[in-house]
N, C-alpha and C positions, 0 to 999 in steps of 0.2 A: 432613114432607118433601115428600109430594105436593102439598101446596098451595102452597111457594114454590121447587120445584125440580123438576128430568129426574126423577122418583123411578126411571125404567127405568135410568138409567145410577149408580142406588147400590148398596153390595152391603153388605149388613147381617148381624154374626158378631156372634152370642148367645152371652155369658157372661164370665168374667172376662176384662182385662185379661191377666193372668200367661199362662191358661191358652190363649187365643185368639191374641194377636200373635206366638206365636213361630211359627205355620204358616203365617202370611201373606206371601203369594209376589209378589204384585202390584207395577205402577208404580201412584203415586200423583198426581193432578193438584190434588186440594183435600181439606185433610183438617183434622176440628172437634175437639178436644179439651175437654170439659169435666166432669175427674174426678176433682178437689178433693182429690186426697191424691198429696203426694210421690211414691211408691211407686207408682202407676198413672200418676205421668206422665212418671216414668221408662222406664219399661217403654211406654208409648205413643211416645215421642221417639225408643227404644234403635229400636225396631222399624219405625215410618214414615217419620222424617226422610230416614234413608237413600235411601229408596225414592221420595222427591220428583222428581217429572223435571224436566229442568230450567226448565221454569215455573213449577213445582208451588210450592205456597204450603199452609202451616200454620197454624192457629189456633190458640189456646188461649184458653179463659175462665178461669184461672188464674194471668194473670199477675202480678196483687197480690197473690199469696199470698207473703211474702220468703222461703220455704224454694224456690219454685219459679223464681223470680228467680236466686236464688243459683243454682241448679243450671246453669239453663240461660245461667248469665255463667262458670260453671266451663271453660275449656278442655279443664282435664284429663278432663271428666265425656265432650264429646263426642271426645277423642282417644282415651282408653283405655276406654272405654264403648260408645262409638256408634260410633267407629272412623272418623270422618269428621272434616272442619276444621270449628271452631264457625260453625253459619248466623248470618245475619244476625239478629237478635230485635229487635225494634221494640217498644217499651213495657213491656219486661218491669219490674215494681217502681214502674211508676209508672200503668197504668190494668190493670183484669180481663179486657179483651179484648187480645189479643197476636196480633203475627203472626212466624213466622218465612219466611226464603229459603235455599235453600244461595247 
């Protein structure tokens, strides 16, 4: 991170997935997903998408995975889920790097 970015303007929360995103308070301007299981990218998207401002842009390195594909084309996943209208997703299902927008 120090070598190709601000590392002063990152803020780095050690340990699980489950147990770490639900206390997170923050807006969000750029944010990197790569955690290869349904289940943690659930709980990454439930927790940060939200919190995108409105420039804010999402990555994910899982977007060829088709279980993570599916989720994130589900509406119902981010209406009664994420509680938000589905963002935009750019490549999901068809390359491993993804981006999403609200």
């Amino acid at each position: 991170m120090a070598r190709h970015g601000a590392i002063e303007v990152c803020r780095f929360h050690k340990g699980w997935f489950a147990d770490t995103m639900p206390g997170f308070d923050g807006c969000v301007d750029v944010a990197v997903f790569d955690v290869d299981l349904l289940s943690s990218t659930r709980t990454c998207m439930t927790h940060i998408v939200p919190r995108l401002t409105p420039a804010g842009i999402a990555f994910s390195d899982d977007g060829h995975l088709r279980a993570v594909a599916a989720l994130l084309a589900d509406p119902r996943f981010w209406r009664d889920e994420v509680g938000i209208l589905p963002p935009q997703v750019f490549g999901a299902g068809e390359r491993k790097l993804i981006e999403l927008r609200r």
